[in-house]
TIFI-183319 format. One record per residue: z, x, y of N, C-alpha, C in turn; residue in one letter. Coordinates in steps of 0.02 Angstrom, whole numbers, plus 50000, padded with zeros to 5 digits. Layout:
BEGIN
ZXYZXYZXYA/...
//
This chain:
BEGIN
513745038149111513225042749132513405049949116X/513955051949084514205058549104514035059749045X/514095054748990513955056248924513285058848910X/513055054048952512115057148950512035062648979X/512445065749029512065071749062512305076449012X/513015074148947513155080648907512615081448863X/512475075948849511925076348763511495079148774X/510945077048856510505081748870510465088448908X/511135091848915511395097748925511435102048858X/511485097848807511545102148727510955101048704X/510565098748744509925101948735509485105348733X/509725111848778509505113448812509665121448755X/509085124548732509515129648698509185138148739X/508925135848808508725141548835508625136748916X/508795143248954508915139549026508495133849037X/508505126549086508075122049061508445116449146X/507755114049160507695108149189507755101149185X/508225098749192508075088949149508045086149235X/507565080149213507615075549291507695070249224X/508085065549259507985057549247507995052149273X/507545047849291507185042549317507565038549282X/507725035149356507985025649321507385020849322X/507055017949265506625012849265506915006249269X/507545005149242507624997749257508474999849239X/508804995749252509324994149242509834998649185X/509284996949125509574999249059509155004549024X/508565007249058508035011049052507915017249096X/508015021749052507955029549082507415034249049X/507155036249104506475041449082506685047849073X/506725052849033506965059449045506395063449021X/506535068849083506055074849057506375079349065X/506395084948995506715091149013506305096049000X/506445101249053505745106849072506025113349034X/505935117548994506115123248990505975129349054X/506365130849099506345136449141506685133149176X/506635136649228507085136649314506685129849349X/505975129749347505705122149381505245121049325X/505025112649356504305110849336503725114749330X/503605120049387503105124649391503075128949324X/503785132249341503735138749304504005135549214X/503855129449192503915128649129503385130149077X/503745131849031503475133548968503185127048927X/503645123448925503655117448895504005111748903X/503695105848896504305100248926504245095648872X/504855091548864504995084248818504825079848850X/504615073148836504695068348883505085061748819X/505245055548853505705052548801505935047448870X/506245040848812506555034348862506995033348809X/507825032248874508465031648824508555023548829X/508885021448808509035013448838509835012748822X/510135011248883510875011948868510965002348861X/511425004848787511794994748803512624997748784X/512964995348813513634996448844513715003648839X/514205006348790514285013248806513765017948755X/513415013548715512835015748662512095016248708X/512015024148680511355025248685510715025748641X/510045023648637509565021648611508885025548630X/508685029848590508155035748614507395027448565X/506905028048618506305024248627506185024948548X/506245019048508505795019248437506035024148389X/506415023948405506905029948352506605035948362X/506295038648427506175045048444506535050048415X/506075056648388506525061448351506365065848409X/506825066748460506875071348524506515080848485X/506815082148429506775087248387505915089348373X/505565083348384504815084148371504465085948416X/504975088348450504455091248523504075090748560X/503995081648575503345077248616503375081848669X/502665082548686502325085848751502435079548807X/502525084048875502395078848927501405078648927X/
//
């Protein structure tokens, strides 16, 4: 898990919000907010990782970089 909170910490290239939701077991929802909260965002990602052992798996070969809107 620590790994994940770094990758989506280097995400972050201006102060920024991430929550992530456990959907199942091996299934994680993440949203990361640009600003201080949800309210006061500019813009948010949304995206599902799927961890199998210590490998992680962004939904459909998601390009995080394309900037899906929540």
């Amino acid at each position: 898990m620590l790994e994940l909170l770094a990758f989506l910490v280097g995400m972050c290239t201006e102060p920024c919000t991430i929550k992530v939701e456990q959907l199942s077991h091996r299934e994680r929802s993440v949203m990361i907010y640009t600003g201080a909260t949800e309210v006061t965002s500019r813009r948010c990602l949304k995206f599902k990782i799927y961890l199998q052992g210590s490998n992680m798996y962004i939904q459909n070969g998601f390009d995080i970089r394309e900037r899906k809107e929540c």
